[in-house]
Phi, psi and omega in degrees: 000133169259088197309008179263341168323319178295328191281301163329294197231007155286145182284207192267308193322299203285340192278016200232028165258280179284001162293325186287327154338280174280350148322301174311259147035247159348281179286358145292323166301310174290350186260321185288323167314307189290297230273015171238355184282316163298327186298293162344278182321306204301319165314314192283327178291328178299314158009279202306300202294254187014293187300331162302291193293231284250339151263022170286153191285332188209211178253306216281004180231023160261325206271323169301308182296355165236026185306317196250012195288141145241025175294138195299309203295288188317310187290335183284328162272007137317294178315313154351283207296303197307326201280332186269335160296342186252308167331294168301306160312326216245001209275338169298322178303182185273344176288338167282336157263051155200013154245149175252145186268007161311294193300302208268339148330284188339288196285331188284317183302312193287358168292304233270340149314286153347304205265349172301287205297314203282018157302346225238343176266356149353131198055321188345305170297342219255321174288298186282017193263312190296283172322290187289342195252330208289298195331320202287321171296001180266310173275021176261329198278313211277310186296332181277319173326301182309319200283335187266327154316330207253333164274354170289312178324264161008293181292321202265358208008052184202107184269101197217183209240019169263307171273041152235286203320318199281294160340292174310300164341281199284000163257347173292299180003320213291303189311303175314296197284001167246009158259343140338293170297337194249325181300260205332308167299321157296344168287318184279336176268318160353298213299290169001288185292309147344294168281328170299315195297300157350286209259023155238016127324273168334267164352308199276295174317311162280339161302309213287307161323317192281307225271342152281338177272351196282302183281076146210322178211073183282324187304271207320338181265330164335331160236043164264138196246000000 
């Protein structure tokens, strides 16, 4: 079967069925290529940040060894360091007597824990749009196909199983190609989704870990520069 047929002699409906298809297509493949190459990277960097940040002898030479980090572990104990460095500057003031630094540690790690995580939905949506729509748009392709087959028949007056099959074919084709498109994406956002839970997990631990060494030992980072 030749799929530039459809294209030959399909109307604007069904070829703007399979263009939207393999659109689909294409960027279910490109978010699984990026987003798993990043899930990958992200891991090693928090590693990294991680070994870095907790075997330093003190905060002013952990706060050096992740200077240049863009690892999630590194911005949150950046966000960390600064919120208790602004806590202290502020403690003669009214922000100091009326936050507790318990409490406003508290709130700057769970911002900046927010915004880590929602770097991580990217595309997400995007996944799961593909994975619920492609089948339908596949099977709308496929039923429009049939219905312009089945009145070029008609019209033709001559009914044999050499002039059905081939018409009626390239439109179930519509079927294939669009669970072609929704299985890989629903396989990616699972895969995903996975991983998502994975590093906010991850996350969650290591927030809990910053936010108890922050408050045990705010004096010395207080004269971290």
């Amino acid at each position: 079967m030749n799929l530039l047929t459809v294209f030959q002699q399909g109307d604007a409906i069904l070829i703007a069925v399979f263009l939207s298809l393999i659109l689909m297509s294409v960027a279910t493949w490109y978010l699984i290529i990026v987003r798993g190459a990043q899930t990958w990277q992200l891991r090693r960097h928090n590693k990294l940040a991680e070994s870095a940040i907790w075997n330093a002898p003190d905060w002013r030479q952990a706060e050096s060894a992740i200077e240049h980090s863009n690892a999630p572990f590194a911005n949150l104990t950046r966000s960390g360091l600064a919120a208790l460095r602004h806590h202290h500057s502020q403690a003669e003031r009214a922000l100091g007597q009326s936050c507790a630094l318990d409490e406003f540690l508290t709130r700057a790690i769970r911002k900046a824990l927010a915004q880590e995580s929602a770097k991580q939905e990217s595309g997400m949506t995007i996944l799961a749009s593909i994975g619920s729509t492609a089948p339908f748009i596949g099977l709308f392709g496929t039923v429009w196909g049939i219905y312009h087959a089945l009145v070029n028949i008609g019209q033709a007056g001559q009914v044999s199983i050499a002039t059905v099959a081939g018409p009626i074919g390239e439109a179930l084709v519509a079927t294939a190609a669009g669970l072609a498109a929704a299985i890989p994406a629903v396989l990616a956002y699972n895969a995903l989704t996975r991983a998502q839970r994975v590093f906010a997990q991850e996350m969650d631990y290591f927030a809990h870990d910053l936010h108890a060494q922050l408050l045990t030992q705010a004096g010395e980072i207080h004269g971290v520069r």
